[in-house]
mmCIF entry with sequence, helices, sheets and N, C-alpha, C, O atoms, coordinates in Angstrom:
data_MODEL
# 
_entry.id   MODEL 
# 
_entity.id                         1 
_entity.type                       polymer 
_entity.pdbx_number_of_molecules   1 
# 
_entity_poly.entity_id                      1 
_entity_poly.type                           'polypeptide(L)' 
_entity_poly.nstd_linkage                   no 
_entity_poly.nstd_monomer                   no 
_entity_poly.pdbx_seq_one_letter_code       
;(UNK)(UNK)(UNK)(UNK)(UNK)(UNK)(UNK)(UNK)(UNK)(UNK)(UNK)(UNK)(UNK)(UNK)(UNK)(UNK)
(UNK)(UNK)(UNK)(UNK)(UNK)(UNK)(UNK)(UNK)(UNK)(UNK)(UNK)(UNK)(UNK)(UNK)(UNK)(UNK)
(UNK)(UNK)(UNK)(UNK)(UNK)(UNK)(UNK)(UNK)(UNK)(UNK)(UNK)(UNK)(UNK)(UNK)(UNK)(UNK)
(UNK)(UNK)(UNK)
;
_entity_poly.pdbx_seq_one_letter_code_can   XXXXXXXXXXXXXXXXXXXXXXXXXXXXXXXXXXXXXXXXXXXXXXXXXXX 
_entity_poly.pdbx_strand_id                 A 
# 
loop_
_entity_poly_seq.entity_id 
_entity_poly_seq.num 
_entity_poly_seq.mon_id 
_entity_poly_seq.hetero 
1 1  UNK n 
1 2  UNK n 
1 3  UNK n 
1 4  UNK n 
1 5  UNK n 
1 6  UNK n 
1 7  UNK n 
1 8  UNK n 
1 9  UNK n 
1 10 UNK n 
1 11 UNK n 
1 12 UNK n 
1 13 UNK n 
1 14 UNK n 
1 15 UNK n 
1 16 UNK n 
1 17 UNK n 
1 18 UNK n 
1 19 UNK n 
1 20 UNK n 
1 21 UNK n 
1 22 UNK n 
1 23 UNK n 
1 24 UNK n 
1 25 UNK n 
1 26 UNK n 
1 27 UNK n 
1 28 UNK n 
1 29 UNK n 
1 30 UNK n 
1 31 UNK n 
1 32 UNK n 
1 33 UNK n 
1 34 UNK n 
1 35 UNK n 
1 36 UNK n 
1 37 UNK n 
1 38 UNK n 
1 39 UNK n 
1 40 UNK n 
1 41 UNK n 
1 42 UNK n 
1 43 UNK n 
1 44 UNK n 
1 45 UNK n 
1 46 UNK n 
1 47 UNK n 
1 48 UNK n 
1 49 UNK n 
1 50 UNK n 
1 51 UNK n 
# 
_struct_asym.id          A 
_struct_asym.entity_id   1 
# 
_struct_conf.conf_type_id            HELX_P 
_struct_conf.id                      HELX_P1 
_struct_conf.pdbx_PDB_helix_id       AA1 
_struct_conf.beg_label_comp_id       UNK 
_struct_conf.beg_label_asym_id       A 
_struct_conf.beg_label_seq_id        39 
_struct_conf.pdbx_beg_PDB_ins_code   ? 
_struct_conf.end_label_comp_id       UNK 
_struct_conf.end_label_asym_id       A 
_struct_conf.end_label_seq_id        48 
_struct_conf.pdbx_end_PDB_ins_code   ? 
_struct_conf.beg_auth_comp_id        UNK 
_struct_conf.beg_auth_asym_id        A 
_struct_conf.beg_auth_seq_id         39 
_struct_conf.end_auth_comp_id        UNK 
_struct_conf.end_auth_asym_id        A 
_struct_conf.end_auth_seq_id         48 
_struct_conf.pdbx_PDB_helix_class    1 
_struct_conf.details                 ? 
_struct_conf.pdbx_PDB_helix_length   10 
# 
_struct_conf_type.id          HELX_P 
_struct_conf_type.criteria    ? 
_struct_conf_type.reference   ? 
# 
_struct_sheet.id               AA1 
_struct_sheet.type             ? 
_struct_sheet.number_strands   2 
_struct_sheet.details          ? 
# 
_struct_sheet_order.sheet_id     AA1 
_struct_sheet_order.range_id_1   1 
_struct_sheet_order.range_id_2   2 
_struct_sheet_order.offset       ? 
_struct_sheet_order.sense        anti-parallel 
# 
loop_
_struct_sheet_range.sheet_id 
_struct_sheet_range.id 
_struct_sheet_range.beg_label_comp_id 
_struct_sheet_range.beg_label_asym_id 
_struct_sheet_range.beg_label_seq_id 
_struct_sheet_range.pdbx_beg_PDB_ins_code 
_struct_sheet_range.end_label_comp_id 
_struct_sheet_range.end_label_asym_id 
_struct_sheet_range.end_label_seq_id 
_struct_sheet_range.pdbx_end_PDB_ins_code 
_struct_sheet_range.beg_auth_comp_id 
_struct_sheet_range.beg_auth_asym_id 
_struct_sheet_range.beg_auth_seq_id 
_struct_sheet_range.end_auth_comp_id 
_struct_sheet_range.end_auth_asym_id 
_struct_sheet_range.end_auth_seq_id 
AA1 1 UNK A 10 ? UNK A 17 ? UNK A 10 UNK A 17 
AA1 2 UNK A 20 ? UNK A 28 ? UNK A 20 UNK A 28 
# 
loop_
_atom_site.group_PDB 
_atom_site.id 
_atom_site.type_symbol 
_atom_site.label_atom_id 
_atom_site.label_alt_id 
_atom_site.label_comp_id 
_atom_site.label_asym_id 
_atom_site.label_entity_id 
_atom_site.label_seq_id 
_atom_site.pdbx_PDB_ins_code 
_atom_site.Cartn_x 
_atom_site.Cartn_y 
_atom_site.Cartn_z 
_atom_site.occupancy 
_atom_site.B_iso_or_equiv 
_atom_site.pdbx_formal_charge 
_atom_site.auth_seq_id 
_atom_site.auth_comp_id 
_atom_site.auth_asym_id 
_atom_site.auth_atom_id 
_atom_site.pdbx_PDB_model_num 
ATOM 1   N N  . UNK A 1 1  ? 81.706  161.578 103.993 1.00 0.00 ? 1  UNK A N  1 
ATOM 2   C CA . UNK A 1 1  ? 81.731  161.873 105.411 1.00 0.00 ? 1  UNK A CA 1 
ATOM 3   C C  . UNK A 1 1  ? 81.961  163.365 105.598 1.00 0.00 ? 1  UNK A C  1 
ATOM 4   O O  . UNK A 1 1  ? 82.708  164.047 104.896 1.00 0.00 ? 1  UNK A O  1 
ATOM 5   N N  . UNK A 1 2  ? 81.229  163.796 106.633 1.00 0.00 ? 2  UNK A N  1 
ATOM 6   C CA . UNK A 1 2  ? 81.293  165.277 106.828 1.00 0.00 ? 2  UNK A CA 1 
ATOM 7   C C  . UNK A 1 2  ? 82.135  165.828 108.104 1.00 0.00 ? 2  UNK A C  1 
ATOM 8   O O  . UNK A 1 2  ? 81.692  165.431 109.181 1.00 0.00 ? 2  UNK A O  1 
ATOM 9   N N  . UNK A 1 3  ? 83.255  166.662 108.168 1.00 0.00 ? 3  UNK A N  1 
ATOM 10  C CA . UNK A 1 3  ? 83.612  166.736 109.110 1.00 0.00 ? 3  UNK A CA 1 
ATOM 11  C C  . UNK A 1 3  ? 84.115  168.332 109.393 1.00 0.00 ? 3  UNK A C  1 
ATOM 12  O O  . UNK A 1 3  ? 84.879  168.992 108.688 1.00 0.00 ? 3  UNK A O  1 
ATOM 13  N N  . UNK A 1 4  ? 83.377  168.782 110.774 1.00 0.00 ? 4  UNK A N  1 
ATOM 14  C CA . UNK A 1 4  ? 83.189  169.848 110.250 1.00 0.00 ? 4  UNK A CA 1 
ATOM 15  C C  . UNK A 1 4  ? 84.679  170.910 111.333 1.00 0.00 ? 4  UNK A C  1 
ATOM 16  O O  . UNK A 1 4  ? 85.236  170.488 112.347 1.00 0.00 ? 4  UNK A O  1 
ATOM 17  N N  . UNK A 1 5  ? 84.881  171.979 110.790 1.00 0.00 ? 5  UNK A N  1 
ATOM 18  C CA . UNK A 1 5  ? 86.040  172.648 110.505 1.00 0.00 ? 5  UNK A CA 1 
ATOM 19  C C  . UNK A 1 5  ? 85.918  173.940 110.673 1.00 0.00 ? 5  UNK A C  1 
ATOM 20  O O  . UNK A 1 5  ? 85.085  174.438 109.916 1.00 0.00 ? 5  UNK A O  1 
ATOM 21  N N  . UNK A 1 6  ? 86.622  174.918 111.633 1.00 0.00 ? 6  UNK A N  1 
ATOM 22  C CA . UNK A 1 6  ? 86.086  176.333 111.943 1.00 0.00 ? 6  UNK A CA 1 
ATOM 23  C C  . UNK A 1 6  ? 86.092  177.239 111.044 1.00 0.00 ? 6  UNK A C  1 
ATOM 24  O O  . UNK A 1 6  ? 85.486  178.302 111.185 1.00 0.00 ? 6  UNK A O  1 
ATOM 25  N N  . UNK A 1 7  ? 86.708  176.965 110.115 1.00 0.00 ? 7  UNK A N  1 
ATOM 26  C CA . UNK A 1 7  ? 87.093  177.249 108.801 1.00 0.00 ? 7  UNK A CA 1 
ATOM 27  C C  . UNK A 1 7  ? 87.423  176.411 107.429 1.00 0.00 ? 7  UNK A C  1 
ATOM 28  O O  . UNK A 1 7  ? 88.083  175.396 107.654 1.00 0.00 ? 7  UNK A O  1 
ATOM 29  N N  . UNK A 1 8  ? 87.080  176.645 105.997 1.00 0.00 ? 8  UNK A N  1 
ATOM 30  C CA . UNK A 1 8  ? 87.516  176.192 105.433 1.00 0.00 ? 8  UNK A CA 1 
ATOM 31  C C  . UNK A 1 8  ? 89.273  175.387 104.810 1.00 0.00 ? 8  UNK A C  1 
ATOM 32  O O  . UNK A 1 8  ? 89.504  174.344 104.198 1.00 0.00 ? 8  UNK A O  1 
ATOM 33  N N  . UNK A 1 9  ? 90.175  176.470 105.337 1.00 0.00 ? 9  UNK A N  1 
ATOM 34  C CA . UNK A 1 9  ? 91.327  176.152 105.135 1.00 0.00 ? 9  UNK A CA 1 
ATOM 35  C C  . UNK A 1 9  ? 91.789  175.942 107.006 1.00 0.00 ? 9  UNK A C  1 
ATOM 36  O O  . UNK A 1 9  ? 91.158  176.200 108.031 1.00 0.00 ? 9  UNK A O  1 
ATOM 37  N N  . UNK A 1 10 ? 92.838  175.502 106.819 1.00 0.00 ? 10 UNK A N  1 
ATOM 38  C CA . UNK A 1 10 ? 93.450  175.172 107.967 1.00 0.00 ? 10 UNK A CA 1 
ATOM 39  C C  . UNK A 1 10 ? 95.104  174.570 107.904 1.00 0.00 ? 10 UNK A C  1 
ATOM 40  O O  . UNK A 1 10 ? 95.500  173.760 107.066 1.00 0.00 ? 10 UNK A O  1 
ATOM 41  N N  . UNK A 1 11 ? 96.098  175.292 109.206 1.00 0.00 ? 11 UNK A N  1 
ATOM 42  C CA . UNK A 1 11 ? 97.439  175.231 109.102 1.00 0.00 ? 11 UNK A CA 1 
ATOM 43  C C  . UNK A 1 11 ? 97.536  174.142 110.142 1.00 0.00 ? 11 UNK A C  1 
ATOM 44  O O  . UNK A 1 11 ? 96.693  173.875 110.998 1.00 0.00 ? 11 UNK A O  1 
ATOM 45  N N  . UNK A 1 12 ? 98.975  173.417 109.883 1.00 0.00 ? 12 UNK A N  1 
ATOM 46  C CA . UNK A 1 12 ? 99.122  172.344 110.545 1.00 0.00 ? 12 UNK A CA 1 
ATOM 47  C C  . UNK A 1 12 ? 100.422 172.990 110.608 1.00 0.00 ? 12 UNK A C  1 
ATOM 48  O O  . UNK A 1 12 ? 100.929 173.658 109.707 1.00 0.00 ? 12 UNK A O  1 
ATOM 49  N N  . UNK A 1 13 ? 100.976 172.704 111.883 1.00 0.00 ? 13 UNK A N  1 
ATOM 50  C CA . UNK A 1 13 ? 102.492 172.828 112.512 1.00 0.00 ? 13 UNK A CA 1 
ATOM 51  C C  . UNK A 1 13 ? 103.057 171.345 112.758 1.00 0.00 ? 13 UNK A C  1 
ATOM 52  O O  . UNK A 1 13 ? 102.545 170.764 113.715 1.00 0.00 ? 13 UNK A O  1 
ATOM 53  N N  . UNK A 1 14 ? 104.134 170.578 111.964 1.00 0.00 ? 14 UNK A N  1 
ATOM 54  C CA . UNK A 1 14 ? 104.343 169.896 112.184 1.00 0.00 ? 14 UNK A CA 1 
ATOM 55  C C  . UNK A 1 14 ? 106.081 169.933 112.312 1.00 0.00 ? 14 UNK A C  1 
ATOM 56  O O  . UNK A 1 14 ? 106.775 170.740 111.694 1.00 0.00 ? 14 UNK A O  1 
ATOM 57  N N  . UNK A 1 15 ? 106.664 168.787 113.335 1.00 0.00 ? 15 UNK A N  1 
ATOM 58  C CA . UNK A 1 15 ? 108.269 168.623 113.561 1.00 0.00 ? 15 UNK A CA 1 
ATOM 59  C C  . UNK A 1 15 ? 108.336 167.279 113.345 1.00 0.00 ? 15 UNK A C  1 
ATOM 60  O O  . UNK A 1 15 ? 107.634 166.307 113.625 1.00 0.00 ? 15 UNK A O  1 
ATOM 61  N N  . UNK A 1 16 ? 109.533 167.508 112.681 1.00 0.00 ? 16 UNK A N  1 
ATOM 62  C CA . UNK A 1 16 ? 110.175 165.938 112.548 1.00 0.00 ? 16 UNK A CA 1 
ATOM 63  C C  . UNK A 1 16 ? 111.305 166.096 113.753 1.00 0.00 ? 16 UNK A C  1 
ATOM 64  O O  . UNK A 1 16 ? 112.143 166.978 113.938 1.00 0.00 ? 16 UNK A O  1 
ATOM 65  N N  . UNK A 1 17 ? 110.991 164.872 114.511 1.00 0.00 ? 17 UNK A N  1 
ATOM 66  C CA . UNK A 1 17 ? 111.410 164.412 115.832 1.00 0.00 ? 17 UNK A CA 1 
ATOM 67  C C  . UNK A 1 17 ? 112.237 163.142 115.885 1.00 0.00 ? 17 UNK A C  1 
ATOM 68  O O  . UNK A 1 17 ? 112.292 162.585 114.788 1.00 0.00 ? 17 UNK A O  1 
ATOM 69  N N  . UNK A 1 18 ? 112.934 162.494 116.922 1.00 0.00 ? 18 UNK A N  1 
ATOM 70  C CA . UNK A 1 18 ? 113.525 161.487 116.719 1.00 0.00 ? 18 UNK A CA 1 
ATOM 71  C C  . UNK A 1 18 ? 112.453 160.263 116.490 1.00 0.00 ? 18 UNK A C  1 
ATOM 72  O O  . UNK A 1 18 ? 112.942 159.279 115.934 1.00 0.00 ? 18 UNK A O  1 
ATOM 73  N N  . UNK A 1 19 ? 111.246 160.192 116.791 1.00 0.00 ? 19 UNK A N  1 
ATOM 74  C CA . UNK A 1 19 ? 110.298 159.553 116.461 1.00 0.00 ? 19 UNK A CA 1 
ATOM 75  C C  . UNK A 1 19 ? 109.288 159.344 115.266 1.00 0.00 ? 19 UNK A C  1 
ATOM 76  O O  . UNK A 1 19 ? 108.331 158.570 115.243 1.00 0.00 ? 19 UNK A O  1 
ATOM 77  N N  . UNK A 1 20 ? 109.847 160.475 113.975 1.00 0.00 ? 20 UNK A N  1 
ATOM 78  C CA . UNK A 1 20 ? 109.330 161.024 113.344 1.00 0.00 ? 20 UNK A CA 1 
ATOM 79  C C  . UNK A 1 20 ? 108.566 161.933 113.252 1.00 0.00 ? 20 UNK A C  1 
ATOM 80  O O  . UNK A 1 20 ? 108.750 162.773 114.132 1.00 0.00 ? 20 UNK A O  1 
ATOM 81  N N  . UNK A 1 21 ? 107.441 162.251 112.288 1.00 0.00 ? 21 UNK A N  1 
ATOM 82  C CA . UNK A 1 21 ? 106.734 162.925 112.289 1.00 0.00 ? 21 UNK A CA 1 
ATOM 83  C C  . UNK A 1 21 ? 105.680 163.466 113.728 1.00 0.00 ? 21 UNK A C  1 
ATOM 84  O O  . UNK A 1 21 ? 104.937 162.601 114.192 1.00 0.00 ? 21 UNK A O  1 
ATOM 85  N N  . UNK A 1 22 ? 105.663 164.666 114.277 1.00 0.00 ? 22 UNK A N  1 
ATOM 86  C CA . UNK A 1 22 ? 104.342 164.957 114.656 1.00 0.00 ? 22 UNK A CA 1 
ATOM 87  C C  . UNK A 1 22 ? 103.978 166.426 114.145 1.00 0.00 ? 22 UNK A C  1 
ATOM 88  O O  . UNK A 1 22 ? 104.551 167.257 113.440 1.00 0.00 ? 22 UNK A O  1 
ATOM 89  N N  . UNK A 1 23 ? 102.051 166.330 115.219 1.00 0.00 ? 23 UNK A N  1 
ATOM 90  C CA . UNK A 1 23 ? 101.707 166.800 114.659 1.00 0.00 ? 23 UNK A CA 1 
ATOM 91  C C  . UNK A 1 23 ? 101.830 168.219 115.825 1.00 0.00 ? 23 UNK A C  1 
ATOM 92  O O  . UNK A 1 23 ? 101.410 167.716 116.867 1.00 0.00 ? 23 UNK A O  1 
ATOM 93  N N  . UNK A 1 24 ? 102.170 169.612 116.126 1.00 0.00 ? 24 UNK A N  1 
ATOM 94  C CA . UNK A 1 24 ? 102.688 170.449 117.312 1.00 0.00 ? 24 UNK A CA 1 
ATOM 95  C C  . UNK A 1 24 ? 101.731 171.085 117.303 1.00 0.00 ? 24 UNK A C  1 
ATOM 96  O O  . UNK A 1 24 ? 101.489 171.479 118.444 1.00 0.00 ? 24 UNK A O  1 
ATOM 97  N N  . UNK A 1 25 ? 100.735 171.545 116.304 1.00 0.00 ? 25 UNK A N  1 
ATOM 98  C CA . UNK A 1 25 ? 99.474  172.701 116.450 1.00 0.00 ? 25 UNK A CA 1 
ATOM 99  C C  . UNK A 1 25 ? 98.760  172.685 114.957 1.00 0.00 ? 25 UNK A C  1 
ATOM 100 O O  . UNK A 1 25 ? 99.182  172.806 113.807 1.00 0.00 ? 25 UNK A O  1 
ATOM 101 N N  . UNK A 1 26 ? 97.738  172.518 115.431 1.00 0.00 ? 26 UNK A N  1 
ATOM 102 C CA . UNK A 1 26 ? 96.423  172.358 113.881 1.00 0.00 ? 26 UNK A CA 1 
ATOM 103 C C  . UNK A 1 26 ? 95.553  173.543 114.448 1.00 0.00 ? 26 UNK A C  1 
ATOM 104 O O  . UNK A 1 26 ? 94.853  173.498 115.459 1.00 0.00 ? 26 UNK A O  1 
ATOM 105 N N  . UNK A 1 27 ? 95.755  174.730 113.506 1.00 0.00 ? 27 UNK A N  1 
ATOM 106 C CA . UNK A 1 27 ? 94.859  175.627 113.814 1.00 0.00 ? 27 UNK A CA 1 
ATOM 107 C C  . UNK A 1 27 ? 93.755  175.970 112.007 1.00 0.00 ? 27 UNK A C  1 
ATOM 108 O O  . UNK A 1 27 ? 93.758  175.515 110.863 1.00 0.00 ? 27 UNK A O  1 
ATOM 109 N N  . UNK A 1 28 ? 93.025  176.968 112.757 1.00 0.00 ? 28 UNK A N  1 
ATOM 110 C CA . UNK A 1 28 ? 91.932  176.978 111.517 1.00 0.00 ? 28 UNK A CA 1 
ATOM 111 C C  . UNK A 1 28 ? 92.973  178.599 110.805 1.00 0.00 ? 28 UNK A C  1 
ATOM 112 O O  . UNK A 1 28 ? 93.679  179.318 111.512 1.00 0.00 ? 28 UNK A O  1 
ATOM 113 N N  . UNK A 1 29 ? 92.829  178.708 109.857 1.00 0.00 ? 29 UNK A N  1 
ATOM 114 C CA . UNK A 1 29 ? 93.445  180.135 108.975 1.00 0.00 ? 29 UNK A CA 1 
ATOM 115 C C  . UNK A 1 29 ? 93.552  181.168 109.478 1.00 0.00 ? 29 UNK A C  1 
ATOM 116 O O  . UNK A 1 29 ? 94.506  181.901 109.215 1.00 0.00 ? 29 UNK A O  1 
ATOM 117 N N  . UNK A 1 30 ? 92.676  181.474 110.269 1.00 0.00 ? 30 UNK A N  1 
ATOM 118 C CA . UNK A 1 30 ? 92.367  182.822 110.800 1.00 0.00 ? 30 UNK A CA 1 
ATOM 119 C C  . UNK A 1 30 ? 93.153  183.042 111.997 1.00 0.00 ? 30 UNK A C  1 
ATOM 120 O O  . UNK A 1 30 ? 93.576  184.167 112.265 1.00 0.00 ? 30 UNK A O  1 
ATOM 121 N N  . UNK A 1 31 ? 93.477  181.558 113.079 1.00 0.00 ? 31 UNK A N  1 
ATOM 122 C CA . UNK A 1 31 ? 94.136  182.119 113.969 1.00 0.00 ? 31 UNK A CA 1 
ATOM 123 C C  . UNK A 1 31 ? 96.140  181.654 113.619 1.00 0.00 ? 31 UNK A C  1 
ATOM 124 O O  . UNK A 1 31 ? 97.018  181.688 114.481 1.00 0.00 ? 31 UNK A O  1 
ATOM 125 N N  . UNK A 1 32 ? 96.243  181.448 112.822 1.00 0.00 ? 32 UNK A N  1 
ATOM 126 C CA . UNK A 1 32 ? 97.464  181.638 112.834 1.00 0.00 ? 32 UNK A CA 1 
ATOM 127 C C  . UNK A 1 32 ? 98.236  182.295 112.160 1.00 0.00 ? 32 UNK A C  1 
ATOM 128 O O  . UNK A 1 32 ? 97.784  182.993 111.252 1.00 0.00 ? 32 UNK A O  1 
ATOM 129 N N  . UNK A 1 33 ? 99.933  182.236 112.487 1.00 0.00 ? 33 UNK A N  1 
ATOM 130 C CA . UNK A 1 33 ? 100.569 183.348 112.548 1.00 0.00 ? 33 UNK A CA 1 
ATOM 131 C C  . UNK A 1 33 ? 101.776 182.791 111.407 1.00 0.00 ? 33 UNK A C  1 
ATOM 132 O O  . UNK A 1 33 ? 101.914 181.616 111.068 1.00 0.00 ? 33 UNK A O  1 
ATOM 133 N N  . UNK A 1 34 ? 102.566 183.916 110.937 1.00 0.00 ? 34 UNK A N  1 
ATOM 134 C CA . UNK A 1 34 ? 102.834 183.731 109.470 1.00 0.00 ? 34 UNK A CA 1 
ATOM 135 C C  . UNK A 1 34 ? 104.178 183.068 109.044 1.00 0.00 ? 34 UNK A C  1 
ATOM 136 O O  . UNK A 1 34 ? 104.570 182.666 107.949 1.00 0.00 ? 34 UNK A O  1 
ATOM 137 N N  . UNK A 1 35 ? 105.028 183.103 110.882 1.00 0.00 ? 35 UNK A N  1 
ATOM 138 C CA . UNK A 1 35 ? 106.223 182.887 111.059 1.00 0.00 ? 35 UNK A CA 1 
ATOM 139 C C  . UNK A 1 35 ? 107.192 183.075 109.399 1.00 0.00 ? 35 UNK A C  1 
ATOM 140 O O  . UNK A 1 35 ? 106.577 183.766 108.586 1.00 0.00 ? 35 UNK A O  1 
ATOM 141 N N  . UNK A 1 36 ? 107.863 182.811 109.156 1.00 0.00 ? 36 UNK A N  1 
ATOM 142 C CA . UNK A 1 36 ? 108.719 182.661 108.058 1.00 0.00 ? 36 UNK A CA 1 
ATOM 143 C C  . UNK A 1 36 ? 107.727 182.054 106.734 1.00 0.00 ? 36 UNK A C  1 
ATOM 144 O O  . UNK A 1 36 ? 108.075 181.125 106.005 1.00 0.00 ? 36 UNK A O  1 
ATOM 145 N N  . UNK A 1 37 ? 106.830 182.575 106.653 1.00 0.00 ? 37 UNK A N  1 
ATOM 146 C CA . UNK A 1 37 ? 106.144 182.014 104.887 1.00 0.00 ? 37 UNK A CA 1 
ATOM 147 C C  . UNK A 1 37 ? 106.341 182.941 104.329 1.00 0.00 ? 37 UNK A C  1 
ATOM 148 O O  . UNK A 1 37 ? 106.628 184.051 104.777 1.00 0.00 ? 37 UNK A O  1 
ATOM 149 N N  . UNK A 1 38 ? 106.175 182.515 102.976 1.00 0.00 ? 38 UNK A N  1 
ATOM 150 C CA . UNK A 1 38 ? 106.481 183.687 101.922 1.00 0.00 ? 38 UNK A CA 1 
ATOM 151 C C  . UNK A 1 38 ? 105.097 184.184 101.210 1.00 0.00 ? 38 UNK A C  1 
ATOM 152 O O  . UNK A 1 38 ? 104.426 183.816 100.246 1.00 0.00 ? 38 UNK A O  1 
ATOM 153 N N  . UNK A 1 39 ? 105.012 185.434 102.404 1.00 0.00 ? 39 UNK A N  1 
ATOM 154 C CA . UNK A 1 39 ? 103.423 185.797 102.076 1.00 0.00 ? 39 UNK A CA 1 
ATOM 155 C C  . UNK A 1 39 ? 102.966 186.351 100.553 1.00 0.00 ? 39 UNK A C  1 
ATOM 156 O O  . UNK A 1 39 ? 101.807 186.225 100.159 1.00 0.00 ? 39 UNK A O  1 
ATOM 157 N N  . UNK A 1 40 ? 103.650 186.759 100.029 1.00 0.00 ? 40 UNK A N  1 
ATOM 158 C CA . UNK A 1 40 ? 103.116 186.593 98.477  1.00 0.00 ? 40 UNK A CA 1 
ATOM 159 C C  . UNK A 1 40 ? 102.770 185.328 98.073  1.00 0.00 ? 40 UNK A C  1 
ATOM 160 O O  . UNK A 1 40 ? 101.774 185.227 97.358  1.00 0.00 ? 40 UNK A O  1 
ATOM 161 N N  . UNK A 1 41 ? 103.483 184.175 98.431  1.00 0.00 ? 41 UNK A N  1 
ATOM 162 C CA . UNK A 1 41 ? 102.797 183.136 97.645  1.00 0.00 ? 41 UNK A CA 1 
ATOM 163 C C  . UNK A 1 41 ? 101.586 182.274 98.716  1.00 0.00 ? 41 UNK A C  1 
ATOM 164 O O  . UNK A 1 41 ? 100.809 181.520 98.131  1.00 0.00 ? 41 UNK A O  1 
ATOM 165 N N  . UNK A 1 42 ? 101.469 182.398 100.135 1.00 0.00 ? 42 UNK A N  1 
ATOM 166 C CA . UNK A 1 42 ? 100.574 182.209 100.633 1.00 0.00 ? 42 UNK A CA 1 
ATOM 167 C C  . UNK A 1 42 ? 99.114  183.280 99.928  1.00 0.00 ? 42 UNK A C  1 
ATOM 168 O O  . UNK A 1 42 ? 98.048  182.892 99.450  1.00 0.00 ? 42 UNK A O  1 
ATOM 169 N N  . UNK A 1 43 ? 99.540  184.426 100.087 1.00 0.00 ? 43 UNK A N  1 
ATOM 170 C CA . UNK A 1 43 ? 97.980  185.278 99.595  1.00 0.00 ? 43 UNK A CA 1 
ATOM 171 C C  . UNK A 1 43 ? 97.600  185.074 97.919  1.00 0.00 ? 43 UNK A C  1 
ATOM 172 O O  . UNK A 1 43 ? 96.470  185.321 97.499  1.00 0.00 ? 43 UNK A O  1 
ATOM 173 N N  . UNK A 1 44 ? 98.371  184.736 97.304  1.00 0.00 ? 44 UNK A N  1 
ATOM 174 C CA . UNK A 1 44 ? 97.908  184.111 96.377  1.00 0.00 ? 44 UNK A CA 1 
ATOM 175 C C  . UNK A 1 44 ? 97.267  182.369 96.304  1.00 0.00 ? 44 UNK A C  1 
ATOM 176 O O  . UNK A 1 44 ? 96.250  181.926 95.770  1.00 0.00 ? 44 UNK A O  1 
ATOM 177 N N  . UNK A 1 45 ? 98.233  181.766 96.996  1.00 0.00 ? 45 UNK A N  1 
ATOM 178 C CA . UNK A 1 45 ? 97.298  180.602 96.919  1.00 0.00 ? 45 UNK A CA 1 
ATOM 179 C C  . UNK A 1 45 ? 95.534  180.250 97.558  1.00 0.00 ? 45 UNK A C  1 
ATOM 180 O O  . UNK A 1 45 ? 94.698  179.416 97.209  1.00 0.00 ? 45 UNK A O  1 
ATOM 181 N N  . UNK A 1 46 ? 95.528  181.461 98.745  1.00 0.00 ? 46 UNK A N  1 
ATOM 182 C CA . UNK A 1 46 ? 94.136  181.836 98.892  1.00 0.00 ? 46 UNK A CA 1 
ATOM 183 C C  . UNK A 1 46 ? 93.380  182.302 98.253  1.00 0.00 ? 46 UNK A C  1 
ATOM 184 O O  . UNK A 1 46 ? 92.176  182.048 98.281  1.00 0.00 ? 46 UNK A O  1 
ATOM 185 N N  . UNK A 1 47 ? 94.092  183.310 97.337  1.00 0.00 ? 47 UNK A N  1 
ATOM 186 C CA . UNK A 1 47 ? 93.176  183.876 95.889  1.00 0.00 ? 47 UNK A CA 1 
ATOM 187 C C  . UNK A 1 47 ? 93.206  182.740 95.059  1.00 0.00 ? 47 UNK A C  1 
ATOM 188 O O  . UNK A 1 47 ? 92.801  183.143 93.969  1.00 0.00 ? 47 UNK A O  1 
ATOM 189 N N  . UNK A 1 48 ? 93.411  181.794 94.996  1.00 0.00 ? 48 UNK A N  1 
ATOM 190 C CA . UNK A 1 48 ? 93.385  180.800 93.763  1.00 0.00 ? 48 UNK A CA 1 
ATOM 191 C C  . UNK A 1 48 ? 92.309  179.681 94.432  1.00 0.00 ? 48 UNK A C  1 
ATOM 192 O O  . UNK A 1 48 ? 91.358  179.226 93.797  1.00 0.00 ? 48 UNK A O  1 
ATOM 193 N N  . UNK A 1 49 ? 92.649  179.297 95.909  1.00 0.00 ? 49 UNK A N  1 
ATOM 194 C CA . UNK A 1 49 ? 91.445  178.474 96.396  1.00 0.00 ? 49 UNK A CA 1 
ATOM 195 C C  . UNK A 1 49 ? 89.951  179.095 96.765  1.00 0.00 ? 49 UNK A C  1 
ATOM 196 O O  . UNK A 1 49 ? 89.005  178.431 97.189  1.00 0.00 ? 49 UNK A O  1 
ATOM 197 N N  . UNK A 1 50 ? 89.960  180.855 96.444  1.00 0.00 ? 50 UNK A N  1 
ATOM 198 C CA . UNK A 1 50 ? 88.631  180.741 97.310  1.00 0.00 ? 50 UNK A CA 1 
ATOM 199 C C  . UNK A 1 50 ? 88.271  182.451 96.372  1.00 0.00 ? 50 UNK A C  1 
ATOM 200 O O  . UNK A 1 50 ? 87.624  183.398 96.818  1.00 0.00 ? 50 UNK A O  1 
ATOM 201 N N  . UNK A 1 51 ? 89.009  182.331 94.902  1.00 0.00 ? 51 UNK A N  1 
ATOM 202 C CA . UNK A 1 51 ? 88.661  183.722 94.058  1.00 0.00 ? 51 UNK A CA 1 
ATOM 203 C C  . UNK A 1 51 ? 88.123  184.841 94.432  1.00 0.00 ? 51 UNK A C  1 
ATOM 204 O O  . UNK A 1 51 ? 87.959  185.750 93.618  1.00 0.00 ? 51 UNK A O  1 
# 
């Protein structure tokens, strides 16, 4: 099944709630923002998925 995607990679914002899991914002790579990641190991794992 093909489903198509504005981008290859894509970030998901998710909270655990009293209901559990949701899902708060699914964006494509390009538009999101870096909040607290640890951008050395994010820019490497892009160099490893896409050389």
């Amino acid at each position: 099944m093909e489903i198509w995607l504005p981008f290859e990679s894509c970030v998901i914002d998710i909270a655990l709630t009293g209901e559990g899991l949701k899902v708060i914002e699914f964006n494509n790579i390009n538009s999101s923002g870096f909040y607290a990641v640890d951008v050395p190991k994010y820019v490497e794992a892009i160099e490893v998925a896409y050389g």
